[in-house]
Backbone atoms as SQL, in Angstrom:
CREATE TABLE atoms (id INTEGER PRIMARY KEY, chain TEXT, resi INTEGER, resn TEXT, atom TEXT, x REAL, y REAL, z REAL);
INSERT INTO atoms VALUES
  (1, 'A', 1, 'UNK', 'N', 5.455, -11.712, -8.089),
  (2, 'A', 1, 'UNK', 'CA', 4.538, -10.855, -8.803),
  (3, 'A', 1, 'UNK', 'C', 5.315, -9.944, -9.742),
  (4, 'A', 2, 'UNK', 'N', 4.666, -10.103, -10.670),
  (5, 'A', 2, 'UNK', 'CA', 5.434, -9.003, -11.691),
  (6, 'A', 2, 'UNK', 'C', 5.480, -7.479, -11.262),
  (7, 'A', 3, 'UNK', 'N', 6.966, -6.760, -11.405),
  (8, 'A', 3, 'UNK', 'CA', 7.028, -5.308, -11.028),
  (9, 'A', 3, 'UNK', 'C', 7.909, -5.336, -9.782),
  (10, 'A', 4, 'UNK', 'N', 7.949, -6.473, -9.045),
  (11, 'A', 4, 'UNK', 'CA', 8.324, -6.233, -7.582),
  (12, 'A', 4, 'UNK', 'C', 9.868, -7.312, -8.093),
  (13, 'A', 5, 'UNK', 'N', 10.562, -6.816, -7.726),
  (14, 'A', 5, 'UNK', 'CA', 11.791, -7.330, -7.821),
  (15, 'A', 5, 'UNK', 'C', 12.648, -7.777, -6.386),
  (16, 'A', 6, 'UNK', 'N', 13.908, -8.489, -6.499),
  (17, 'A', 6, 'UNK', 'CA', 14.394, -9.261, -5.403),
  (18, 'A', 6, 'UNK', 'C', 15.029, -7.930, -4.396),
  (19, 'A', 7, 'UNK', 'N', 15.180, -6.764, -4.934),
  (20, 'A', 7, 'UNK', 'CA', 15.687, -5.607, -3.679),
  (21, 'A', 7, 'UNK', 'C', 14.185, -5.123, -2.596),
  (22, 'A', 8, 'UNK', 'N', 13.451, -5.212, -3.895),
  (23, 'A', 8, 'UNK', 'CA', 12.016, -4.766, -3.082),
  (24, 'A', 8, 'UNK', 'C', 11.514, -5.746, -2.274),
  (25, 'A', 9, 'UNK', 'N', 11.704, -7.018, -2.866),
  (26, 'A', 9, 'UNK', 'CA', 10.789, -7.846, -2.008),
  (27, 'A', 9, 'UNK', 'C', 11.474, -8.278, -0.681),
  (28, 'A', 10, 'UNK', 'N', 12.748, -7.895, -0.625),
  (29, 'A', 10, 'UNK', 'CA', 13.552, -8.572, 0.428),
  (30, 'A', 10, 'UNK', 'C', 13.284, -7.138, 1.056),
  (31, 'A', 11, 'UNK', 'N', 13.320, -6.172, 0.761),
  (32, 'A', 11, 'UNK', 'CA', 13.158, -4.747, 1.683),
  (33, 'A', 11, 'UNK', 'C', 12.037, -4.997, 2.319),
  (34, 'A', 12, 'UNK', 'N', 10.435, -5.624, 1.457),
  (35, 'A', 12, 'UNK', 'CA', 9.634, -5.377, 2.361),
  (36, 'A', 12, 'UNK', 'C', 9.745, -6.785, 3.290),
  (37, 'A', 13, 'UNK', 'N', 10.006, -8.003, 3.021),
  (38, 'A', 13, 'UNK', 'CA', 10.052, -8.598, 3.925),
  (39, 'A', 13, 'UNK', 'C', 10.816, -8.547, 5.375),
  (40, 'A', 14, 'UNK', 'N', 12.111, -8.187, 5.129),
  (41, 'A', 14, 'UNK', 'CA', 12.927, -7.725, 6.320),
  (42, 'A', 14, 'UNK', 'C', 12.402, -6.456, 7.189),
  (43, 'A', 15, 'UNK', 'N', 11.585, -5.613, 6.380),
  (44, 'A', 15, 'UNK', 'CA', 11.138, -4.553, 7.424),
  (45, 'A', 15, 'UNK', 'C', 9.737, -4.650, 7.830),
  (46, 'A', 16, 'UNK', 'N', 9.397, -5.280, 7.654),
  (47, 'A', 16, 'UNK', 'CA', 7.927, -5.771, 8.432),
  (48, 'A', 16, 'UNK', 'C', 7.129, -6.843, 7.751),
  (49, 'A', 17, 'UNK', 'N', 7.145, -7.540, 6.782),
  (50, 'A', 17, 'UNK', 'CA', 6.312, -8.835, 6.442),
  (51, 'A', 17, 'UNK', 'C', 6.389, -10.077, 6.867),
  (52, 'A', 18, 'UNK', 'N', 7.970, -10.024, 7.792),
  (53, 'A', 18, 'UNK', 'CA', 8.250, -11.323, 8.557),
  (54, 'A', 18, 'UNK', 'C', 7.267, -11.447, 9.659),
  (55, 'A', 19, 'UNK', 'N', 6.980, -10.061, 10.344),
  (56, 'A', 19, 'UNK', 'CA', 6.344, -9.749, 11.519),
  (57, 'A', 19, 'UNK', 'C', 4.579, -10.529, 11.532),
  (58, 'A', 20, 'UNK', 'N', 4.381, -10.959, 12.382),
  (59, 'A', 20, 'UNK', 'CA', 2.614, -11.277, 12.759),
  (60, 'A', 20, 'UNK', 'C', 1.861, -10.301, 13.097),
  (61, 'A', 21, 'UNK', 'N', 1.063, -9.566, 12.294),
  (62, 'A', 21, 'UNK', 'CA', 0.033, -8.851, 12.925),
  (63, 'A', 21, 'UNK', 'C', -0.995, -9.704, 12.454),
  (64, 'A', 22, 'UNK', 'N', -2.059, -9.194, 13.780),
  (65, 'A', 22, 'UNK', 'CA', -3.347, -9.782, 13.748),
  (66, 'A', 22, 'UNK', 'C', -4.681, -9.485, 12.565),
  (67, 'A', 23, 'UNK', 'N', -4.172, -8.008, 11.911),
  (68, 'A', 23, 'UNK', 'CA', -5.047, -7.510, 11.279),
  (69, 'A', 23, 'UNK', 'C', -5.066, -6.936, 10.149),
  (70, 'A', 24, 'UNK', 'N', -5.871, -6.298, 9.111),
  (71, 'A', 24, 'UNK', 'CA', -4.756, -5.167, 8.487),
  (72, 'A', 24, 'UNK', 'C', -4.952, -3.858, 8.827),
  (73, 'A', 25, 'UNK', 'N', -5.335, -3.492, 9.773),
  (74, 'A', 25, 'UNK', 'CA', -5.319, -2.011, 9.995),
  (75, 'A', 25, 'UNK', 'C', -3.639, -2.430, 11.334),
  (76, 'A', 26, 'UNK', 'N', -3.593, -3.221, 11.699),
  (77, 'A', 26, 'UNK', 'CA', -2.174, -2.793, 12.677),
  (78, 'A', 26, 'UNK', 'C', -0.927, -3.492, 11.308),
  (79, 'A', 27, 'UNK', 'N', -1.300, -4.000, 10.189),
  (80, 'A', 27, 'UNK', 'CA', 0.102, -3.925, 8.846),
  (81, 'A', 27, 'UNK', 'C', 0.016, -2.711, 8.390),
  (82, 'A', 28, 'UNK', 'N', -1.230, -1.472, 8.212),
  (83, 'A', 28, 'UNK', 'CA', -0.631, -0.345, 7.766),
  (84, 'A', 28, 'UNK', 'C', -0.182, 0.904, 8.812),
  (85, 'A', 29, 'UNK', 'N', -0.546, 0.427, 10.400),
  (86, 'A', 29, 'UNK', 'CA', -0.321, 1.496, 11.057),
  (87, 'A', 29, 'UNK', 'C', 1.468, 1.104, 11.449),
  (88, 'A', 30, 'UNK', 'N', 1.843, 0.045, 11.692),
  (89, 'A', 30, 'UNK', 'CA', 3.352, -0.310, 11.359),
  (90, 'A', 30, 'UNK', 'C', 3.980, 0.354, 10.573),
  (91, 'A', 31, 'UNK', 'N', 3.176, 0.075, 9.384),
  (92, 'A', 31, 'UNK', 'CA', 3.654, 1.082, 8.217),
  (93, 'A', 31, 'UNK', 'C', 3.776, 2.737, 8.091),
  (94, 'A', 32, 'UNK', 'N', 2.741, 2.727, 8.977),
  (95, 'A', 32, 'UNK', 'CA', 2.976, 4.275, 8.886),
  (96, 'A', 32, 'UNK', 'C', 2.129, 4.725, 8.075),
  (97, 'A', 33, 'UNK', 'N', 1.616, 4.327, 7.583),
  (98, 'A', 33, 'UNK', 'CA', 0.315, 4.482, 6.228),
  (99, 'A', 33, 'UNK', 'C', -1.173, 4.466, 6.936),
  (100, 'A', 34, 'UNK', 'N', -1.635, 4.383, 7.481),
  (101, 'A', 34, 'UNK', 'CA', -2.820, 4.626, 8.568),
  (102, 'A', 34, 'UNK', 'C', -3.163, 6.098, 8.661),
  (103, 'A', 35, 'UNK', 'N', -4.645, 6.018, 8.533),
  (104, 'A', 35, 'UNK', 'CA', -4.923, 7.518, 8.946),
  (105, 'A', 35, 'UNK', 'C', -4.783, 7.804, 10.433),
  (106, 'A', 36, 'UNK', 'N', -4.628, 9.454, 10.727),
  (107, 'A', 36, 'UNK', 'CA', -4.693, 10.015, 12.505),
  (108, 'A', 36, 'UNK', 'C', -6.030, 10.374, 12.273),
  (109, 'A', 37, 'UNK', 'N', -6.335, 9.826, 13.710),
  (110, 'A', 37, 'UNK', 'CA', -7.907, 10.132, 14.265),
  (111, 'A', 37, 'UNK', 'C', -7.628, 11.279, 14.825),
  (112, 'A', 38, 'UNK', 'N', -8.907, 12.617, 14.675),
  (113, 'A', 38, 'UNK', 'CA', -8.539, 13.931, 14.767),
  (114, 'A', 38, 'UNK', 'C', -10.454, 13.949, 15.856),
  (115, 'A', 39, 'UNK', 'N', -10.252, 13.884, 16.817),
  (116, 'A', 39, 'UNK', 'CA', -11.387, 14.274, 17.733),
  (117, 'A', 39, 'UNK', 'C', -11.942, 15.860, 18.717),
  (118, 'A', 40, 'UNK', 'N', -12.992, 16.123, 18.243),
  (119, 'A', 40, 'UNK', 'CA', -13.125, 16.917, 18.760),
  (120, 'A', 40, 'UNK', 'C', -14.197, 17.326, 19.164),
  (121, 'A', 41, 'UNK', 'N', -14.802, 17.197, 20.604),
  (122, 'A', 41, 'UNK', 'CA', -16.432, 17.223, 20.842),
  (123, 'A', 41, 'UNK', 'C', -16.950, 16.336, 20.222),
  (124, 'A', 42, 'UNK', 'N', -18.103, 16.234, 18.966),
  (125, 'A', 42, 'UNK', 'CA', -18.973, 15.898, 18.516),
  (126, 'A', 42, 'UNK', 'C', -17.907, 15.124, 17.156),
  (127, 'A', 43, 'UNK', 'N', -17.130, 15.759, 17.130),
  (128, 'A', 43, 'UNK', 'CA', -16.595, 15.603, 15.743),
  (129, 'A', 43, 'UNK', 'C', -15.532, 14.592, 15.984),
  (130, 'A', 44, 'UNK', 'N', -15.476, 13.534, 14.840),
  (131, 'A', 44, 'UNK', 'CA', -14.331, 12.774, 14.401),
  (132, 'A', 44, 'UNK', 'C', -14.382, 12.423, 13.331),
  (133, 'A', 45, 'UNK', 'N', -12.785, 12.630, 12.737),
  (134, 'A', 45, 'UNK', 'CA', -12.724, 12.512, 11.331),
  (135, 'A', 45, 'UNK', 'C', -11.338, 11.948, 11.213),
  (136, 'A', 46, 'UNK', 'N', -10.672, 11.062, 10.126),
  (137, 'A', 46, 'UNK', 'CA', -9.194, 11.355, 9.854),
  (138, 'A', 46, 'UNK', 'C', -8.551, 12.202, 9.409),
  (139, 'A', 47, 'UNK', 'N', -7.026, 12.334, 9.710),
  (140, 'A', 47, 'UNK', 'CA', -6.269, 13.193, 9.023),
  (141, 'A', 47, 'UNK', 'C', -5.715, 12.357, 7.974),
  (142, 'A', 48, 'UNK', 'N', -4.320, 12.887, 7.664),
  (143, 'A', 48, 'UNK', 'CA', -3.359, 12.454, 6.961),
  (144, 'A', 48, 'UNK', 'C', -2.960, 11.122, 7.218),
  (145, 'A', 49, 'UNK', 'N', -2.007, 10.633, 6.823),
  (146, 'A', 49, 'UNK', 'CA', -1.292, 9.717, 7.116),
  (147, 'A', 49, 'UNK', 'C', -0.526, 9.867, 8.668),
  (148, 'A', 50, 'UNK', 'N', -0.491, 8.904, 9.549),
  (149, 'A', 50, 'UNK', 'CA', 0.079, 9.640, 10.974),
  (150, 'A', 50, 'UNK', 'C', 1.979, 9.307, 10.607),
  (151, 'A', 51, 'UNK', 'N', 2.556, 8.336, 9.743),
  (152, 'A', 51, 'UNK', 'CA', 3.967, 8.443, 9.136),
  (153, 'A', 51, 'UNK', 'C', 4.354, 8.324, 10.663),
  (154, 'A', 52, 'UNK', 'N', 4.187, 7.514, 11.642),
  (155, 'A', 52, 'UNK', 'CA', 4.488, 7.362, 13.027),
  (156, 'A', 52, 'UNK', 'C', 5.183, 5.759, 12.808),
  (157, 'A', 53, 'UNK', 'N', 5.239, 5.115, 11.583),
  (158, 'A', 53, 'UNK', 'CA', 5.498, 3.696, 11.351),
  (159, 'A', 53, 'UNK', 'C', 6.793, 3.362, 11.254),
  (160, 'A', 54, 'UNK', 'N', 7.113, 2.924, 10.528),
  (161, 'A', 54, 'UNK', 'CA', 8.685, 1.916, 10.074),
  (162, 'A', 54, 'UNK', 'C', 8.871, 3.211, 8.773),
  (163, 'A', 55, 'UNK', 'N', 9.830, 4.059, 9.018),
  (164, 'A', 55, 'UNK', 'CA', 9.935, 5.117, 7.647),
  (165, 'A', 55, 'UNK', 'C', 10.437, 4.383, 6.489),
  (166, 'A', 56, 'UNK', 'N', 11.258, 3.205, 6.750),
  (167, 'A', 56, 'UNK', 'CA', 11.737, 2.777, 5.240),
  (168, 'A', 56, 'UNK', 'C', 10.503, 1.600, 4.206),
  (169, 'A', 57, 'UNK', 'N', 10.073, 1.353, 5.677),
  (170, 'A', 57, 'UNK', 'CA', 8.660, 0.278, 5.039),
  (171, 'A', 57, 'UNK', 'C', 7.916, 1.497, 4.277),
  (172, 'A', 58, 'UNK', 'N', 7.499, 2.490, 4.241),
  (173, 'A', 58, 'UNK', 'CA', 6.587, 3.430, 4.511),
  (174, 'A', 58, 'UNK', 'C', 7.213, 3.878, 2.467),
  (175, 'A', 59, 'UNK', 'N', 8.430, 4.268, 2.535),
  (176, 'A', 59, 'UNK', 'CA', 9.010, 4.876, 1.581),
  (177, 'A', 59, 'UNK', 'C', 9.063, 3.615, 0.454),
  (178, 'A', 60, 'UNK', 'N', 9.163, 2.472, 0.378),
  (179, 'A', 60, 'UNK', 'CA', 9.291, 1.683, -0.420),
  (180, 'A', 60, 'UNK', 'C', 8.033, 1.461, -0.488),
  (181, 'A', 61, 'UNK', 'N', 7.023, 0.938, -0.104),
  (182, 'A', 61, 'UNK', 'CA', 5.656, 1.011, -0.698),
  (183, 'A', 61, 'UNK', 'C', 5.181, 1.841, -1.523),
  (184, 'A', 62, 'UNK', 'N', 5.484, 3.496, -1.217),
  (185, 'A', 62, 'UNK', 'CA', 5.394, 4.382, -2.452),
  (186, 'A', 62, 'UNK', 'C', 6.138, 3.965, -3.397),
  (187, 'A', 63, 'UNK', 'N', 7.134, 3.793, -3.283),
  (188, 'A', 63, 'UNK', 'CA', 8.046, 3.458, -4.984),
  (189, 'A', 63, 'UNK', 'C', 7.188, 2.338, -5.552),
  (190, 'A', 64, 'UNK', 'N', 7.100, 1.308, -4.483),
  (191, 'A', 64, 'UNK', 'CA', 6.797, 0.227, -5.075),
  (192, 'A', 64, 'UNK', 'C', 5.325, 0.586, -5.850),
  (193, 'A', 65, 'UNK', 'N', 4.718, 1.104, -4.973),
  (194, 'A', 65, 'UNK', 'CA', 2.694, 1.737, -6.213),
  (195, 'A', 65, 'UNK', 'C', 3.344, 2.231, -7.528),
  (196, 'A', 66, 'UNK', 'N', 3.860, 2.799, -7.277),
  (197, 'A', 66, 'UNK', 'CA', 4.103, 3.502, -8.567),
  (198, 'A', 66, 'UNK', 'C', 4.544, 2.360, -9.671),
  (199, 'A', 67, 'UNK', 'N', 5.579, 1.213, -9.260),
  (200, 'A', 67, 'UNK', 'CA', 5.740, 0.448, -10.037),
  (201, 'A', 67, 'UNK', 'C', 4.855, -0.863, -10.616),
  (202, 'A', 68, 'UNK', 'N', 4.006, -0.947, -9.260),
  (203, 'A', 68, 'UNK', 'CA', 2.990, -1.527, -9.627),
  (204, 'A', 68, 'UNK', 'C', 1.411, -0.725, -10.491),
  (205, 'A', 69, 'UNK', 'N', 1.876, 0.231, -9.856),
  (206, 'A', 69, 'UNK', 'CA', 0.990, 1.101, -11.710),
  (207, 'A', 69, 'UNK', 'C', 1.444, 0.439, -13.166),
  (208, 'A', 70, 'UNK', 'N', 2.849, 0.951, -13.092),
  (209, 'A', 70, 'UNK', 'CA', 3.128, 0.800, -14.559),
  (210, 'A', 70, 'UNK', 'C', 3.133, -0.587, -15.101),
  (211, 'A', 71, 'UNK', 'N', 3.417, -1.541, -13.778),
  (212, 'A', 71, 'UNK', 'CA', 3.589, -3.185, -14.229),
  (213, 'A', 71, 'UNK', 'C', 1.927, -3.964, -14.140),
  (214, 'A', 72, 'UNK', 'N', 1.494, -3.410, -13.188),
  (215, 'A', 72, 'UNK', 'CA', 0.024, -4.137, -13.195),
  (216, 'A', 72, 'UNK', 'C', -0.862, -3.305, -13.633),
  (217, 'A', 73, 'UNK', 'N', -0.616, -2.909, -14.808),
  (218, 'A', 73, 'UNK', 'CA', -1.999, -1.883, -15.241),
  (219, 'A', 73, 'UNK', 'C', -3.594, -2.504, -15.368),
  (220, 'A', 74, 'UNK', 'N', -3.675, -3.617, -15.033),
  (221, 'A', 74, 'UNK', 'CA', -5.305, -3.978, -15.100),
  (222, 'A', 74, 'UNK', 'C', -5.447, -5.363, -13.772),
  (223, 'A', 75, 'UNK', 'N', -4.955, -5.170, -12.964),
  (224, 'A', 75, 'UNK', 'CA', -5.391, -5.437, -11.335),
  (225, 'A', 75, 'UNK', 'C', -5.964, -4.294, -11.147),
  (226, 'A', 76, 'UNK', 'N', -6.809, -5.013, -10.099),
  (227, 'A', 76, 'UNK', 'CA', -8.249, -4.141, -9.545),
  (228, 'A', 76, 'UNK', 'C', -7.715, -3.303, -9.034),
  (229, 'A', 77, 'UNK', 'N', -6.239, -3.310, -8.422),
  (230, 'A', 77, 'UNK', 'CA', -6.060, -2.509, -7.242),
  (231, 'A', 77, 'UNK', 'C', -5.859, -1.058, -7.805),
  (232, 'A', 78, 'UNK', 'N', -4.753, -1.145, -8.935),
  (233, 'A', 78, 'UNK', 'CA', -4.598, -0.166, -10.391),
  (234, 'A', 78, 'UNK', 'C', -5.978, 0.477, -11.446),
  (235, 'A', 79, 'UNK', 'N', -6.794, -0.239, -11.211),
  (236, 'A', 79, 'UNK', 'CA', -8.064, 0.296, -11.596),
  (237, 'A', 79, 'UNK', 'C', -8.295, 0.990, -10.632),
  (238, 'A', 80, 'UNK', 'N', -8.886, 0.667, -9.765),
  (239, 'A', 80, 'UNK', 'CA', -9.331, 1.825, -8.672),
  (240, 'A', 80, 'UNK', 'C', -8.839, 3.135, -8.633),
  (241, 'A', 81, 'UNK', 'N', -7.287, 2.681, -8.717),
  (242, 'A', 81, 'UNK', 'CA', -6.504, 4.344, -8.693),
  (243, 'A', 81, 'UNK', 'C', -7.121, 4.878, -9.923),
  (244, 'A', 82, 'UNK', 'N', -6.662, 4.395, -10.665),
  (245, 'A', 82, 'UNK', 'CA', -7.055, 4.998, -12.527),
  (246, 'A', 82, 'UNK', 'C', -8.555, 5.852, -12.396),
  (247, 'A', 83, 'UNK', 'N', -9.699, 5.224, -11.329),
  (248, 'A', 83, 'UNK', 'CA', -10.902, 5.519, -11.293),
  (249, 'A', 83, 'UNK', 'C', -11.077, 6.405, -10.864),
  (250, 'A', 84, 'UNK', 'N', -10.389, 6.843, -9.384),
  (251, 'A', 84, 'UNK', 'CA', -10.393, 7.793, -8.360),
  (252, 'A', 84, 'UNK', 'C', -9.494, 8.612, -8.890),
  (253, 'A', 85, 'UNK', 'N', -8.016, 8.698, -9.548),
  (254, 'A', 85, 'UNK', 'CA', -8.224, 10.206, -10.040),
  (255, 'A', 85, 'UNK', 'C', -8.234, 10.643, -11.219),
  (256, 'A', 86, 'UNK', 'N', -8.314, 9.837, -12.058),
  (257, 'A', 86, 'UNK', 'CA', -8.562, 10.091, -13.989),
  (258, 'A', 86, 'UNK', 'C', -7.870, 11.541, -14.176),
  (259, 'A', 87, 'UNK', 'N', -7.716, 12.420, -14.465),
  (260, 'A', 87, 'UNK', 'CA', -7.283, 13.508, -14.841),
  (261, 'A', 87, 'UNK', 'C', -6.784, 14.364, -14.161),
  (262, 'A', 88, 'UNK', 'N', -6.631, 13.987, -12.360),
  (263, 'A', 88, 'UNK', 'CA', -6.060, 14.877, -11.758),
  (264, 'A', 88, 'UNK', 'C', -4.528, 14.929, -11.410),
  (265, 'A', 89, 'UNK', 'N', -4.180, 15.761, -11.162),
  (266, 'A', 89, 'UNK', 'CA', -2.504, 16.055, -11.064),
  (267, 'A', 89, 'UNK', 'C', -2.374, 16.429, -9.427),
  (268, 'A', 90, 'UNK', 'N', -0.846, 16.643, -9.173),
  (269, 'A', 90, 'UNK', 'CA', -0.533, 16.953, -8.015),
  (270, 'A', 90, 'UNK', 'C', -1.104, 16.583, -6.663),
  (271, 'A', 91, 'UNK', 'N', -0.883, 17.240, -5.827),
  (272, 'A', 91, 'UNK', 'CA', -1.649, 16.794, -4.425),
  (273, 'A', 91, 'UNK', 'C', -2.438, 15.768, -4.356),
  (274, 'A', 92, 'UNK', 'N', -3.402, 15.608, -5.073),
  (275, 'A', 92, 'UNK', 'CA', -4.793, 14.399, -5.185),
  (276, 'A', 92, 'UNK', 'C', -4.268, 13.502, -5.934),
  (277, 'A', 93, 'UNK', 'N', -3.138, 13.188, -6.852),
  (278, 'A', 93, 'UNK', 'CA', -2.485, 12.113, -7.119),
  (279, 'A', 93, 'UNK', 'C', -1.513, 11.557, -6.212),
  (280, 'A', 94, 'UNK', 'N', -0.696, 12.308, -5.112),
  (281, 'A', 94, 'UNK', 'CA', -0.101, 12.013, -4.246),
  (282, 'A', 94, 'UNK', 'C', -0.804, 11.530, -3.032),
  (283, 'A', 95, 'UNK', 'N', -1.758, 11.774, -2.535),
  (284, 'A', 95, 'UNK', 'CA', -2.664, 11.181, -1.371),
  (285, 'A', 95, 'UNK', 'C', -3.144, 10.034, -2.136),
  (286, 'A', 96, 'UNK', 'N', -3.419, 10.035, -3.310),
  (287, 'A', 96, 'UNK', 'CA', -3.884, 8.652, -3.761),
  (288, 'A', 96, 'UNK', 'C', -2.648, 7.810, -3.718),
  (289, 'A', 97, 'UNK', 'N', -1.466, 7.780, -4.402),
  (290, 'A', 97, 'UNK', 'CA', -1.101, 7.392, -4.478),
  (291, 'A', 97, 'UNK', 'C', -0.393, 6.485, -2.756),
  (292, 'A', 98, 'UNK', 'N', -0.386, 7.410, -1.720),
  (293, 'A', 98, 'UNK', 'CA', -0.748, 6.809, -0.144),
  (294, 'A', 98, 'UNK', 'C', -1.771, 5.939, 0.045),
  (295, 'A', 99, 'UNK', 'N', -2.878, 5.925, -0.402),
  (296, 'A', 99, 'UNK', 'CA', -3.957, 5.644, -0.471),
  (297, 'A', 99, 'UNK', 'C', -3.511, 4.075, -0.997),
  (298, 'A', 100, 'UNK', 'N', -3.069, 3.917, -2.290),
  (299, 'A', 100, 'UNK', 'CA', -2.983, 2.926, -2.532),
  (300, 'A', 100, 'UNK', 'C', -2.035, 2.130, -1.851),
  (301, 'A', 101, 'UNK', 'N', -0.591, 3.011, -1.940),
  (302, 'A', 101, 'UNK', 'CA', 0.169, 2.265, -0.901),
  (303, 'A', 101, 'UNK', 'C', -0.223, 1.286, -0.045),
  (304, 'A', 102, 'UNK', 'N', -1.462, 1.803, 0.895),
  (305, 'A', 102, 'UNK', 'CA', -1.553, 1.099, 1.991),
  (306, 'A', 102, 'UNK', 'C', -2.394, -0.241, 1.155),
  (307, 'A', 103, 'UNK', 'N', -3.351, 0.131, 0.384),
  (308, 'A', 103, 'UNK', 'CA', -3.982, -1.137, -0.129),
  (309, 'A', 103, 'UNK', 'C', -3.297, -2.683, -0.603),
  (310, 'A', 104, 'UNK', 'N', -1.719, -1.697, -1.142),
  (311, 'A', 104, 'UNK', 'CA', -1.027, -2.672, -2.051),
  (312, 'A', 104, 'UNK', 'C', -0.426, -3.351, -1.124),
  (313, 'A', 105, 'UNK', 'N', -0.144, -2.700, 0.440),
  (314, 'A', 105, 'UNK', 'CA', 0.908, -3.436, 1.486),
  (315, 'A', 105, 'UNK', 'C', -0.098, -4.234, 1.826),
  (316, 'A', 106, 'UNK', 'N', -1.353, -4.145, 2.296),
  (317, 'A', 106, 'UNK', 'CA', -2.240, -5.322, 2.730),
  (318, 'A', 106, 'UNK', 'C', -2.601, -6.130, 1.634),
  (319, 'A', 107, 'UNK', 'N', -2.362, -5.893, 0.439),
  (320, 'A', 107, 'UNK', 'CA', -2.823, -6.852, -0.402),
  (321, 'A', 107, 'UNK', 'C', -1.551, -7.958, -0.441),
  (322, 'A', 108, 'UNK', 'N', -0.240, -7.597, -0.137),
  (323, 'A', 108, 'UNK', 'CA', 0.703, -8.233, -0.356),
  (324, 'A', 108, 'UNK', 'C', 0.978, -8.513, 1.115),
  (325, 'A', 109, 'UNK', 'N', 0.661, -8.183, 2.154),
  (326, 'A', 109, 'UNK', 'CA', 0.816, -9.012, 3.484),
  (327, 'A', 109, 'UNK', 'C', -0.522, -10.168, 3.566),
  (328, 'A', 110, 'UNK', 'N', -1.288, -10.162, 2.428),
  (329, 'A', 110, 'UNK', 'CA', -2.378, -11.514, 2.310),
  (330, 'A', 110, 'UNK', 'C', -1.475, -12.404, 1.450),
  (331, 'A', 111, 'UNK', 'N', -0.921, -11.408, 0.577),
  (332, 'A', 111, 'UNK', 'CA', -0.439, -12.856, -0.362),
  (333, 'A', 111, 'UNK', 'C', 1.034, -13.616, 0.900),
  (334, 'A', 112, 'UNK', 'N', 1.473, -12.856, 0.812),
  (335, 'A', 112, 'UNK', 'CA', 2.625, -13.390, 1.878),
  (336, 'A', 112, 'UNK', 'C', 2.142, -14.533, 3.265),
  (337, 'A', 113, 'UNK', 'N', 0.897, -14.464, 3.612),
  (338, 'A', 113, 'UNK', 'CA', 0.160, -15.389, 4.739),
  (339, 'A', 113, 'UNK', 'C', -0.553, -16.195, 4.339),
  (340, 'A', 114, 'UNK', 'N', -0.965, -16.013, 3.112),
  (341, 'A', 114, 'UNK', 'CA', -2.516, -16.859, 3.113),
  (342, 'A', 114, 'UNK', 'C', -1.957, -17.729, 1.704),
  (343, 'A', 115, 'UNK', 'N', -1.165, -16.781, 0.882),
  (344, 'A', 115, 'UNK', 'CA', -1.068, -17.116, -0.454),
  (345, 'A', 115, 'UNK', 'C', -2.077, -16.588, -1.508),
  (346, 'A', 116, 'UNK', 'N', -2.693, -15.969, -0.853),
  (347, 'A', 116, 'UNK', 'CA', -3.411, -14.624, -2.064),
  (348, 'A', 116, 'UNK', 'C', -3.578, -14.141, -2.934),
  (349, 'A', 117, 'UNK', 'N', -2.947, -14.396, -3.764),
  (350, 'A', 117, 'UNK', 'CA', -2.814, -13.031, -5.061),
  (351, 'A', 117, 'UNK', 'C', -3.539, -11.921, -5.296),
  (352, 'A', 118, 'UNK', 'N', -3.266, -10.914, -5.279),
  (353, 'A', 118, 'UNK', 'CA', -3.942, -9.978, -5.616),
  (354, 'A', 118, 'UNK', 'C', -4.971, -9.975, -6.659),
  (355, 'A', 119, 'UNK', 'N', -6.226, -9.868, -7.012),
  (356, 'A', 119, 'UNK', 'CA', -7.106, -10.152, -7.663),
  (357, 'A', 119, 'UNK', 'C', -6.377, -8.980, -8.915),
  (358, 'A', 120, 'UNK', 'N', -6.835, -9.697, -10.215),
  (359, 'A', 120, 'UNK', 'CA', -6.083, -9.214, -11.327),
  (360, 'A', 120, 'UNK', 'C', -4.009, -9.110, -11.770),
  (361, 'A', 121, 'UNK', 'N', -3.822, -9.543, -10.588),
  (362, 'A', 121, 'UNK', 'CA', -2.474, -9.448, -10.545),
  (363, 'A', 121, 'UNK', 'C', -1.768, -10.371, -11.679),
  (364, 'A', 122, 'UNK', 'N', -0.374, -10.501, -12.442),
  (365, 'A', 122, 'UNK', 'CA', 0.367, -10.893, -13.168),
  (366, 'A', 122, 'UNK', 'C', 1.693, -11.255, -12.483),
  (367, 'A', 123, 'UNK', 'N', 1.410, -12.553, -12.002),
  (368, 'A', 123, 'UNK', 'CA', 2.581, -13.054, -12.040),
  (369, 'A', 123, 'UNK', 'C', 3.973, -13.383, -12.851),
  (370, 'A', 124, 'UNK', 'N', 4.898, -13.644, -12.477),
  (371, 'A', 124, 'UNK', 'CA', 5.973, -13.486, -13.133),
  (372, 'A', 124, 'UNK', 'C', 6.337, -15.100, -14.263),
  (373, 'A', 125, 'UNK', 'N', 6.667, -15.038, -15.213),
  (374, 'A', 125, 'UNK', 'CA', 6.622, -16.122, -15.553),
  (375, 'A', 125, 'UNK', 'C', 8.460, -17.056, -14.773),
  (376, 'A', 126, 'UNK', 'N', 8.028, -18.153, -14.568),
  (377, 'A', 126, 'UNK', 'CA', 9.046, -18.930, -13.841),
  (378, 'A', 126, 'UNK', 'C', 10.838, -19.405, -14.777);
């Protein structure tokens, strides 16, 4: 895929894409990218990110969004972000940008199993 290069892709494979999970909520809680369930009485909600995962899987997915911003600017996955925060800065670009993280690791632990591509994605020419 275009953007993701042979340091990244071997980083994410060696730190968790070799691995079998059954789902994608246990590929982003590996990751560390999963929300914490915050219970209380009546109430449940998520928190943050619980960052309880693989820290280097966790840290290269952020780099990697970011590069897949600038390289896949019209995959769906890059729209969405573009949608959700259009003009905002700081904090709410950084939770998004988690946000996507986790989308982009399950979108790329489909392509890695199934053969997937990310819908809108740009492959690399051969």
């Amino acid at each position: 895929l275009k953007g993701i290069g042979p340091e990244i892709a071997s980083t994410l494979w060696l730190e968790g894409l070799y691995r079998h999970f059954d789902n994608r909520r246990d590929v982003a809680a590996y990751a560390g990218l999963a929300p914490s369930p915050y219970q209380s009485g009546d109430m449940a909600r998520d928190q943050g990110i619980s960052k309880s995962g693989n820290p280097r899987l966790r840290s290269t997915m952020v780099e990697l969004t970011w590069l897949w911003l600038r390289h896949q600017p019209q995959s769906k996955l890059s729209l969405w972000f573009q949608s959700r925060v259009r003009s905002e800065a700081g904090r709410i670009r950084k939770i998004m940008i988690c946000a996507l993280a986790r989308k982009l690791l399950i979108a790329l632990w489909r392509f890695t199993t199934t053969g997937e591509v990310p819908e809108g994605a740009v492959l690399k020419p051969a």
